[in-house]
C-alpha positions as CSV (number, residue, x, y, z in Angstrom):
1,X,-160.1,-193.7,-62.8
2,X,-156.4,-192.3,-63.6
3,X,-156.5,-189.9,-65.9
4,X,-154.5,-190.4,-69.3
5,X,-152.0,-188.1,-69.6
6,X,-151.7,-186.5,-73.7
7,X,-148.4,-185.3,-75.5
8,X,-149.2,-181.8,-74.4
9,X,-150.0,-183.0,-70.7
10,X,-146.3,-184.0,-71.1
11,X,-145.1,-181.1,-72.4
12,X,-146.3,-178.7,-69.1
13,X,-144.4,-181.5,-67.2
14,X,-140.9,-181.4,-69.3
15,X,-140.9,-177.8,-71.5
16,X,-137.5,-178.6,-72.9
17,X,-138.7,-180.6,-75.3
18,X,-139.7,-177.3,-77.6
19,X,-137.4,-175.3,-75.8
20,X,-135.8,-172.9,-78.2
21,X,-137.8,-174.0,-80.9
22,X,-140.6,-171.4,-82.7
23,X,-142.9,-173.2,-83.5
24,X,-146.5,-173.3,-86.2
25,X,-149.1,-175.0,-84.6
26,X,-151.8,-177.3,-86.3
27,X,-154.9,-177.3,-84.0
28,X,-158.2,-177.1,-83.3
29,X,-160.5,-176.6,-79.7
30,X,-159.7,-180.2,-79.2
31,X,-156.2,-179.0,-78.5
32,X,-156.3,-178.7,-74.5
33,X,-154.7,-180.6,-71.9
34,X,-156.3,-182.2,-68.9
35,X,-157.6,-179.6,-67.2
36,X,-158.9,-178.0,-70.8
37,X,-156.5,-174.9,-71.3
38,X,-156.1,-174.4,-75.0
39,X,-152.4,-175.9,-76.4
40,X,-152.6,-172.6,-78.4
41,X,-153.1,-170.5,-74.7
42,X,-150.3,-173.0,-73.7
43,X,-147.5,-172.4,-76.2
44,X,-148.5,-168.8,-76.4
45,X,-146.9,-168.5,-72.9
46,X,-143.9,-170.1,-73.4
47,X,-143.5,-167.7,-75.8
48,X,-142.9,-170.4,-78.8
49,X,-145.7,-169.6,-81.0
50,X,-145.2,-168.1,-83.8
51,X,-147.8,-169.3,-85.6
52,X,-151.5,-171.1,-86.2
53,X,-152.5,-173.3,-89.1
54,X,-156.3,-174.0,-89.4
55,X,-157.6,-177.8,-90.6
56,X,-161.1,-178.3,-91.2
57,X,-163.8,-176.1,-89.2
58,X,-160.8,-174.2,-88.1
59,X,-158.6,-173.6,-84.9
60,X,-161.2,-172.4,-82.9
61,X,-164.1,-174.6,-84.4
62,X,-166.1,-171.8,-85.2
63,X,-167.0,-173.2,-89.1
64,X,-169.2,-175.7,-90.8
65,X,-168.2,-179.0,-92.5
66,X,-166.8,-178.6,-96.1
67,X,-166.8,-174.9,-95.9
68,X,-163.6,-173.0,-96.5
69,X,-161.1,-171.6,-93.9
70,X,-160.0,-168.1,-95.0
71,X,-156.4,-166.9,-93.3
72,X,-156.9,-164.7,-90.1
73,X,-155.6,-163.7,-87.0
74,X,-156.5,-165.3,-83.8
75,X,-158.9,-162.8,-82.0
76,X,-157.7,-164.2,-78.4
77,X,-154.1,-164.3,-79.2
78,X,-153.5,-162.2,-82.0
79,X,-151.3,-164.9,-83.4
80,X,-151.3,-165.2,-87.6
81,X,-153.7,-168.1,-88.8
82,X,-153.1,-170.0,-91.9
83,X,-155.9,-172.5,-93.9
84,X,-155.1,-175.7,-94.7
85,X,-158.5,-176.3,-95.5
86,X,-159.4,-174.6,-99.2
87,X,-157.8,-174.2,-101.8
88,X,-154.4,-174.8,-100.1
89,X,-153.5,-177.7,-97.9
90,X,-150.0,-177.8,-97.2
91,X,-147.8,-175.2,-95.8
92,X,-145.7,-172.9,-97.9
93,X,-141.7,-172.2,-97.6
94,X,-142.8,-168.9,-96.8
95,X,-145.4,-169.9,-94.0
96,X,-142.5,-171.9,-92.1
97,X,-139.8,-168.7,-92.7
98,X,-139.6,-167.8,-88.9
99,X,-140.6,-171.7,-87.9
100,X,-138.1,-174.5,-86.6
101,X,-141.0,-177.0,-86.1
102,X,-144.9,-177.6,-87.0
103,X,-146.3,-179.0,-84.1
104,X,-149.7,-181.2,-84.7
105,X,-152.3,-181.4,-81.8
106,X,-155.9,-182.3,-82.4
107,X,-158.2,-185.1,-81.8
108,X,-158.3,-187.8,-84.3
109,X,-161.5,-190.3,-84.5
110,X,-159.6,-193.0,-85.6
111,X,-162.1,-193.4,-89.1
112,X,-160.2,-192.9,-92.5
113,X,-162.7,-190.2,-93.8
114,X,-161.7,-187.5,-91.1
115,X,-159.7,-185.0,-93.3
116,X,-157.2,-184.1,-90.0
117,X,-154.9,-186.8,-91.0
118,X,-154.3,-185.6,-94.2
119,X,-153.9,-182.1,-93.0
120,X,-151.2,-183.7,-90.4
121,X,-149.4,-185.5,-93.5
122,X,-149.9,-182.5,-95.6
123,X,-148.2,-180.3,-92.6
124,X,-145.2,-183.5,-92.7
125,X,-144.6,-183.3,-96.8
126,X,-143.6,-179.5,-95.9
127,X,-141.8,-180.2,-92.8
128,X,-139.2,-182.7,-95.2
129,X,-139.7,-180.2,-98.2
130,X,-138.6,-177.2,-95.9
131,X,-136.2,-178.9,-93.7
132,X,-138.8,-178.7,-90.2
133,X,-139.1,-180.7,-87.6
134,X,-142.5,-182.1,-87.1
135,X,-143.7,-182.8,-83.9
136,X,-147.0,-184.7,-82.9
137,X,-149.1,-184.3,-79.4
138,X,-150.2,-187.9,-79.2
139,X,-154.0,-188.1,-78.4
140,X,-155.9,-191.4,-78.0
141,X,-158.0,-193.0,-80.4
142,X,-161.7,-192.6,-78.8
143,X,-162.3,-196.1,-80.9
144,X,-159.2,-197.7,-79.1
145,X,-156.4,-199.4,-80.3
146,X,-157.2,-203.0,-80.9
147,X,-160.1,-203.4,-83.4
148,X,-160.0,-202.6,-87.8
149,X,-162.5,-202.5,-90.2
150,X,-163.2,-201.7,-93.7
151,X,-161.5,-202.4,-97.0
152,X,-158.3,-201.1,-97.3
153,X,-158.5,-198.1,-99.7
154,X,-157.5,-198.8,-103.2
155,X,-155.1,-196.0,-104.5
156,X,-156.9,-195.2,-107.2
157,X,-159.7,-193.7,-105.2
158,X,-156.7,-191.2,-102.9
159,X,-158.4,-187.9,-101.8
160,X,-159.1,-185.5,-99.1
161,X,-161.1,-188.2,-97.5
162,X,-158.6,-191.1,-97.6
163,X,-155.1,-190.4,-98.7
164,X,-153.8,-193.7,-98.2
165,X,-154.1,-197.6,-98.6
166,X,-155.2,-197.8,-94.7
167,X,-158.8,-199.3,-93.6
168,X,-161.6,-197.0,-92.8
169,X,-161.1,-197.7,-88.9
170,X,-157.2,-198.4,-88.4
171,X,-156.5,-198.8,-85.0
172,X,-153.9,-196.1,-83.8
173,X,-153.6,-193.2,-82.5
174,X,-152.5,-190.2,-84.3
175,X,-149.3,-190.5,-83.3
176,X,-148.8,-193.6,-84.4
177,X,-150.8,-192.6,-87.8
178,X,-147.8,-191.0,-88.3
179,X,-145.2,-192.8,-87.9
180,X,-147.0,-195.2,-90.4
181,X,-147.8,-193.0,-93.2
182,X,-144.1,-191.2,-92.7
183,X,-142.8,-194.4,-93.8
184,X,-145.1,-196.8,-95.2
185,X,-146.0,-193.7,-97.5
186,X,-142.3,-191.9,-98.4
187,X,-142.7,-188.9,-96.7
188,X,-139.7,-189.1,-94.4
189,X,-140.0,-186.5,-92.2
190,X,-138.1,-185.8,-89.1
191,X,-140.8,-187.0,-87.2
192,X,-141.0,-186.6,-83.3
193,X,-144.2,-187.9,-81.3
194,X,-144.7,-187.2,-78.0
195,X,-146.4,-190.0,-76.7
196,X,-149.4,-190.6,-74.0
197,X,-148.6,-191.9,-70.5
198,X,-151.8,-194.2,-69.0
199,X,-153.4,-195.3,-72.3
200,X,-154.1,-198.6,-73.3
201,X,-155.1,-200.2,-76.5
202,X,-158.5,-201.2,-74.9
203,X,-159.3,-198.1,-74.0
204,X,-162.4,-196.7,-75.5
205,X,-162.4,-192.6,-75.1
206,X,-164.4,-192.4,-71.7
207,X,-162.2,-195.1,-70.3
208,X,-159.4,-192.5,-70.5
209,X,-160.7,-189.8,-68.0
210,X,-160.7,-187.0,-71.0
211,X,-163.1,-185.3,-71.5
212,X,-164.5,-185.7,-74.9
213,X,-164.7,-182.1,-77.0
214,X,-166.3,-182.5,-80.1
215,X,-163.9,-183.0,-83.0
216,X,-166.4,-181.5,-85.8
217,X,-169.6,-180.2,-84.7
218,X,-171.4,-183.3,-85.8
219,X,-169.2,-185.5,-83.8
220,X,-170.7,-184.5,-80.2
221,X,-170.2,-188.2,-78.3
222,X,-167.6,-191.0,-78.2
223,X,-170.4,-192.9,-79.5
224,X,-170.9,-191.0,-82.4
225,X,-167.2,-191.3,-82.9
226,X,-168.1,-194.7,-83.2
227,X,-171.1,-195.1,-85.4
228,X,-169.3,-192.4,-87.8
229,X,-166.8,-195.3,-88.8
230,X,-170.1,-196.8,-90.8
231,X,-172.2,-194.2,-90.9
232,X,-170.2,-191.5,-92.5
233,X,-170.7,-193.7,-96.1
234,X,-174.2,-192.5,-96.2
235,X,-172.9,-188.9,-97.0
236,X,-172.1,-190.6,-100.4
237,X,-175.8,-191.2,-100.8
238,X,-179.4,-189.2,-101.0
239,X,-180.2,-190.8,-97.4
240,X,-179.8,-188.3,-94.7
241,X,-177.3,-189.5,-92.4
242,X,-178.7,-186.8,-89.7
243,X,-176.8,-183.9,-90.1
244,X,-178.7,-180.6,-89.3
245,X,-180.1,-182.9,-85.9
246,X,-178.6,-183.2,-82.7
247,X,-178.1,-186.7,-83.6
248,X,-175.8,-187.3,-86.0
249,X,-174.7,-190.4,-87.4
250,X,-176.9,-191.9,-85.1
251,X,-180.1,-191.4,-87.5
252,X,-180.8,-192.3,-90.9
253,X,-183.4,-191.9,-93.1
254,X,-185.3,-190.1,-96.1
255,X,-188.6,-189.0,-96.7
256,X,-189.7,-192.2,-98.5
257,X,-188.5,-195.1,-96.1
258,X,-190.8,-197.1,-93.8
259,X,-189.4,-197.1,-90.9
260,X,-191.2,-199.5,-88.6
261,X,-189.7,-201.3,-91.5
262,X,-186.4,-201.1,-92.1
263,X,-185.8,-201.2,-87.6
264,X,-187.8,-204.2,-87.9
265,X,-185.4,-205.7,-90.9
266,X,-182.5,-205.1,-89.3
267,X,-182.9,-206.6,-85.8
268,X,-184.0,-209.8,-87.6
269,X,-180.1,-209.7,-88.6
270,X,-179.3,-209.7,-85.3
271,X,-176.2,-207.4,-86.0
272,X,-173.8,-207.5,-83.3
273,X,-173.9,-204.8,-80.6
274,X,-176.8,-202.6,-81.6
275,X,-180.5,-202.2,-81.5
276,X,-182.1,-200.2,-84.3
277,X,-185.5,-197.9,-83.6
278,X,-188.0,-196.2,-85.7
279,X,-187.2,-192.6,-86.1
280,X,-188.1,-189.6,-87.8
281,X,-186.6,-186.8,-88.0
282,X,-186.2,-183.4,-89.9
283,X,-182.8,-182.1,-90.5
284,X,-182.2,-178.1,-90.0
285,X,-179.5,-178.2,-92.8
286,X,-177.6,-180.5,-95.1
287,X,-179.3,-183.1,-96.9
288,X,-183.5,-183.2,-96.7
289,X,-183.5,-180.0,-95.0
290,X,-186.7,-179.1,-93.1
291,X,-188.7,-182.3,-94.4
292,X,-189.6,-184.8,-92.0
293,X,-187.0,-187.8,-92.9
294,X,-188.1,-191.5,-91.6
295,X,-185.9,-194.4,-90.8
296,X,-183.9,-195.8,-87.9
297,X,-181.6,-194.6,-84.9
298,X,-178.8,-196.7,-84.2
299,X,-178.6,-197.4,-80.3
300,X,-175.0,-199.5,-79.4
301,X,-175.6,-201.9,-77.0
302,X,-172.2,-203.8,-76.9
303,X,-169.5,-201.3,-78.5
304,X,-167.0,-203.6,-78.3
305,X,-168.5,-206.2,-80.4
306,X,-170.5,-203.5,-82.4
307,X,-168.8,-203.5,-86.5
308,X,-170.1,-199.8,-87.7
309,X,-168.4,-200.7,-91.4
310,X,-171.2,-204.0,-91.2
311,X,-173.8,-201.9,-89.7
312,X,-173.6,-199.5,-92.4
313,X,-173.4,-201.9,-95.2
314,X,-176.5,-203.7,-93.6
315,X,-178.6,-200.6,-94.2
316,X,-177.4,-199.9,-96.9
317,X,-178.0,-203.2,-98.8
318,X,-181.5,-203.0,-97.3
319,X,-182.3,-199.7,-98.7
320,X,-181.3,-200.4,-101.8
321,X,-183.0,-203.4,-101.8
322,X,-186.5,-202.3,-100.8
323,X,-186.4,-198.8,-102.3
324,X,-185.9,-197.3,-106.0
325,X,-185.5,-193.9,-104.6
326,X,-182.4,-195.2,-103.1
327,X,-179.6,-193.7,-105.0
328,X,-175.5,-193.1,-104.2
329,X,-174.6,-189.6,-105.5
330,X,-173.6,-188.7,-108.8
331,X,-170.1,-188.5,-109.5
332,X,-168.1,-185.1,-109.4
333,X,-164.6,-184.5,-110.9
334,X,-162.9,-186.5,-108.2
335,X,-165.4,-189.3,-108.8
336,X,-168.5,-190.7,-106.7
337,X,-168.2,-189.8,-103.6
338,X,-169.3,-193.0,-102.4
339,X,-166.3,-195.0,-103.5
340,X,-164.1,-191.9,-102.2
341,X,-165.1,-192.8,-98.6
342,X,-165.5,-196.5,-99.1
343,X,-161.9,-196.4,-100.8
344,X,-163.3,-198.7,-103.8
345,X,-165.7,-199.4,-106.3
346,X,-166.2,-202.5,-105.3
347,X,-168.5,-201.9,-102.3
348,X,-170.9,-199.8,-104.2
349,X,-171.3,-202.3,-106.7
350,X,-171.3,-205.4,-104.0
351,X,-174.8,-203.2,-102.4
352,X,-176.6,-203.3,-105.8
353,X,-176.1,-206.5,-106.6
354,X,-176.3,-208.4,-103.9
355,X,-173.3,-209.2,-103.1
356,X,-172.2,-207.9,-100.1
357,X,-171.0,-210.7,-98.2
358,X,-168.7,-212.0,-100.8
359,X,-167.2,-208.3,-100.3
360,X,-166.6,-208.4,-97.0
361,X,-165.1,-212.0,-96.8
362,X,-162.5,-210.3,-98.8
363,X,-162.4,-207.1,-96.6
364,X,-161.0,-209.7,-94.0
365,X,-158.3,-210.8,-96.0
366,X,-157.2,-206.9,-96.5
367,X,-157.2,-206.5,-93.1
368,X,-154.9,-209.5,-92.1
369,X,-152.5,-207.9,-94.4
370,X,-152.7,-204.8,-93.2
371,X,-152.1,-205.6,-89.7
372,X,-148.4,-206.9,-90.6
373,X,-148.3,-203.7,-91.5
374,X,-149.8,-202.0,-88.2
375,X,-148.2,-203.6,-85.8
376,X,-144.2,-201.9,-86.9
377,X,-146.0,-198.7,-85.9
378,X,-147.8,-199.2,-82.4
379,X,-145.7,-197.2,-79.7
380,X,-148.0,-198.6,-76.6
């Protein structure tokens, strides 16, 4: 197998295209090239790094989902670190004085929820605001490049977890992300991506010859990559969606489900691409923590005919169905976190009553219009 080759595989081969330039760096451990040295170790000795800025669970991946990033100094490199991930998401003048560029290199998983591509268009606002370059190290979607589901988010429902009117699994790699939301979106940036050599919009991440780092810490396989595209809107609910288990996104379940069950409900569906066992489980942290949690694991069978978005709603309709326990979680003051991820009301309210496949019928008619969109934006 030929091994893809990412932006900052390209940039060991041809350093002029940072020469001269000091640059802020936006990354995290998935930053490495081929052969796994860190971009941070990387830029540090071609004496171009001036500085780090730390996403979510921060540059070295050393902090929990949803907890803050404080600033810091890189212990290895003794380089100044910056949060994007608190209270502050976007760089400030003062952050870029001594910076001619923000360069952006992590992993994506090509699912709307991840908050790294709003860091990355956060990091773009302040690149036009403060007259930067930005500069993306391309990286391929571990979910390739062909396939889009979920409804396209509705405005109205913007945050940290979906910032703009794309689907909840878009198709492109980070990239070309950018190149979309620079324009389709008003940022105007000068935007440079240095693109992948080898990858191919079929690809699925272990068809690439990367090896797969864990975005998050509860993203430990392509395959949970994957089944996070569906999976992730239980986090809007009180079912566990198996966080604090070494199985992430691949379980569900709660205390009070059957099951023997629900598996048994949903292979009579005869959902595309996956099988679905009787599990239980008891999570070391996050929701249900140490009580024993029934329900199902997800095993895909046939990932490239598996839809996570329908999997997810298929559980989801059955659960509320079948249980009055089942609840989505109350609303905060940026609304239910439920419609935040879904990117609409309209899903939530599809599951209880009944509705679901009127819902997605029009889910497909988002997508055709979104893919006029798409396709100015693909590079490969």
């Amino acid at each position: 197998m030929k091994t893809v080759k990412c932006g900052i595989d390209r940039i060991e081969e041809d350093s002029s295209i940072l020469k001269g330039m000091r640059i802020g760096l936006i990354t995290n451990p998935t930053g490495v090239d081929k052969d796994l040295k860190s971009t941070i170790d990387i830029l540090k000795g071609m004496g171009e790094l001036v500085c780090l800025f730390a996403p979510e669970h921060g540059v070295r991946g050393d902090v929990q989902a949803g907890l803050p990033i404080a600033d810091d100094v890189d212990e290895r490199t003794g380089v100044k670190v910056y949060s994007l991930y608190g209270d502050r998401k976007k760089p400030t003048e003062s952050m870029l004085r001594d910076v001619d560029a923000l360069v952006f290199d992590i992993q994506d998983v090509g699912a709307r929820y991840y908050t790294y591509l709003y860091t990355m268009s956060y990091g773009m606002e302040a690149a036009r605001e403060f007259g930067r370059k930005f500069i993306v190290l391309d990286r391929p979607n571990p979910l390739g490049g062909i396939v889009t589901e979920g409804a396209v988010l509705d405005p109205a429902f913007s945050s940290f977890v979906g910032r703009y009117s794309i689907p909840a699994r878009y198709g492109l790699t980070v990239g070309e992300s950018a190149r979309l939301i620079n324009c389709e979106f008003g940022i105007g940036c000068n935007l440079e991506v240095v693109e992948l050599a080898g990858w191919e919009r079929n690809m699925y991440f272990d068809d690439t010859g990367l090896d797969f780092i864990a975005p998050s810490p509860n993203i430990p396989t392509a395959d949970t990559a994957l089944l996070y595209a569906g999976a992730c809107l239980f986090e809007g609910t009180n079912v566990s969606e198996g966080r604090g288990t070494t199985q992430p996104f691949q379980l569900v379940g709660a205390p009070w489900i059957d099951g023997y069950k629900l598996a048994q409900d949903l292979n009579q569906m005869n959902l595309k691409g996956v099988r679905f066992r009787p599990a239980c489980f008891t999570p070391a942290f996050s929701k249900h923590r140490g009580l024993l949690c029934k329900g199902v694991q997800m095993h895909v069978r046939d990932r490239n005919n598996m839809e996570p978005l329908k999997v997810a709603v298929a559980i989801l309709s059955n659960l509320a169905r079948d249980y009055k326990e089942f609840e989505f979680l109350p609303n905060n003051k940026e609304g239910t976190k439920f419609d935040r991820l879904a990117g609409t009301d309209a899903l939530r309210e599809s599951i209880r009553n009944g509705s679901t496949e009127k819902f997605l019928s029009g889910v497909e008619i988002q997508l055709a219009e979104f893919e006029e969109i798409r396709q100015k934006y693909i590079i490969y």
